[in-house]
N, C-alpha and C positions, 0 to 999 in steps of 0.2 A: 651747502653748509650743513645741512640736516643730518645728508648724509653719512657727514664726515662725524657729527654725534651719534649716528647710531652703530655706526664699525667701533666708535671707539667705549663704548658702552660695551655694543660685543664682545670686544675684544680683554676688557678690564674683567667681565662678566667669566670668560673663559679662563684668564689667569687665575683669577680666584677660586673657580671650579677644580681647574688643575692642583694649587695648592693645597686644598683642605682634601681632594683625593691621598695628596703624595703625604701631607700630616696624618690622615687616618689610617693609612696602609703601613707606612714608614716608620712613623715616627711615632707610632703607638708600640711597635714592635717589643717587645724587651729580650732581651737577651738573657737565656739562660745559662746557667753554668754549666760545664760539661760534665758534673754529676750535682744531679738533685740532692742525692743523701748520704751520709756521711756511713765511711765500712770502718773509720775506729773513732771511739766513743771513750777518753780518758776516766777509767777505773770501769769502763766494760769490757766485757768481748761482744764482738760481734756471733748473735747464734745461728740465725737466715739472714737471707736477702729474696725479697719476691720483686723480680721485674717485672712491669708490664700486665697489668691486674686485669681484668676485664671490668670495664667503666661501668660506676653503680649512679651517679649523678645526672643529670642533665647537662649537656654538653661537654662532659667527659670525656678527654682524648682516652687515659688511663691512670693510673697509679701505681706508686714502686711502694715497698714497705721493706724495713728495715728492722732487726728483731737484738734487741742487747740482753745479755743478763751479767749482771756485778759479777768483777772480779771477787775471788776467794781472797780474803784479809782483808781489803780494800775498804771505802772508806762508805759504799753501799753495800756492802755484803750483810747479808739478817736483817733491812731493811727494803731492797725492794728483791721483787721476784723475778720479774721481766717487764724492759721497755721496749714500746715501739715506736717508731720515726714513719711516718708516711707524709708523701707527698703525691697529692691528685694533681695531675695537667689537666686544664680545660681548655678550650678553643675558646672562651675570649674572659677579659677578667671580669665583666659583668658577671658571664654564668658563673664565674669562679664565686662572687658577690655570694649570687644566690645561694651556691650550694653550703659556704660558709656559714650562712645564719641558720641553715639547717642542721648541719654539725655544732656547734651552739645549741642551739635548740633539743640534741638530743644528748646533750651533757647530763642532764637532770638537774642538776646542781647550778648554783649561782657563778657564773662566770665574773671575772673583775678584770677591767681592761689594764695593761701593765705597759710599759716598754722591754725591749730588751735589745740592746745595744741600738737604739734609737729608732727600730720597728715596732709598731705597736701592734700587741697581741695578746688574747683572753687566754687568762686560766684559771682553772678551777682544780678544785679537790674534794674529795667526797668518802665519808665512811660508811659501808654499808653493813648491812647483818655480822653479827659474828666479829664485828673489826676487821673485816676486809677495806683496805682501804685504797683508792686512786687519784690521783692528778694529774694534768695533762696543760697543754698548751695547745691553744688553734689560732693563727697567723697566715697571712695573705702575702704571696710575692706576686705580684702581676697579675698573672694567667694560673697562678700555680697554692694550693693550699696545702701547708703543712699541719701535722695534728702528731704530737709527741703524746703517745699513751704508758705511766709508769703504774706499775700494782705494787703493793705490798705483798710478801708473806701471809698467807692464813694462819699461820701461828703467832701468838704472840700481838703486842701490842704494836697499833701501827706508828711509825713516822711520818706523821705527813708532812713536815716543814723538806725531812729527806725527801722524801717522792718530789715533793716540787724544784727542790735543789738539783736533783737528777734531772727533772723535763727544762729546768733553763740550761744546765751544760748541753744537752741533746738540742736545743735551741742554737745557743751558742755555735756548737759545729755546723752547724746547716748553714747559718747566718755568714760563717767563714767562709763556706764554699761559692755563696753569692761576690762576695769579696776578692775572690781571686779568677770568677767568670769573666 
């Protein structure tokens, strides 16, 4: 009888083993889109594209970057200069975690947590010497962090409600590309 309790300890012992193997392997997985970042941006053009960056993080697979500057007439034009869209892969979303509060961290500026289209993500904005001004967005998909970088003009007085209205459209598109992965 003893036995036959300890095969079946064993044996519940092994299913269990087995399953939380095939949950952490499997079923942590996320599925990425077939492009991280968006090549048209409405009222930008697209000006680069850098694939494939050499990894500045801890557990950094790489990173892509993405480079807009406002259409002529358009509804950012004279207020911002140039946006970028980057997204870091990492090999797993802890390090993704860490590398996150590091980017944060070197905002300078007060970050405020926000949603957007029911992801939640920090942003800030910031005026420096001269009215040079910036705002950006940094947000987490799994494995993967995004950071939308918008400038101002050095001439002239800045928009920053603009700047941030730009990095959520540029939010916006990325968040679509997740949606159609």
């Amino acid at each position: 009888m003893n036995n036959w309790v300890i095969v079946a300890v064993v044996l519940g012992a092994a299913l269990l083993a087995t399953a939380l193997v095939i949950a952490m392997v499997g079923g942590s997985a996320v599925r990425l889109p077939e492009e991280l970042l968006p090549s048209e941006l409405a009222g930008f053009e697209l000006v680069s594209r850098f694939d494939h960056v050499e990894p500045i993080f801890d557990g950094e697979r790489y990173s892509t970057l993405v480079s807009f500057a406002p259409l002529p007439g358009g509804e950012f034009a004279g207020k911002v200069e140039r946006m970028g869209v980057t997204a870091y892969l990492f090999q797993s979303q802890k390090k993704a975690e860490a590398a996150e509060r590091v980017l944060l961290d070197s905002t300078g500026a007060s970050a405020e947590e926000i949603k957007v289209d029911g992801q939640t993500g920090f942003s800030y904005a910031a005026v420096g010497a001269g009215a040079a001004a910036s705002a950006g967005l940094i947000w987490q998909e799994g494995p993967v962090i995004y950071q939308v970088f918008v400038t101002a003009p050095d001439e002239g007085e800045s928009d920053l409600e603009a700047l941030k209205r730009a990095a959520l459209g540029a939010a916006q598109a990325v968040l679509r590309l997740w949606k159609k992965g």
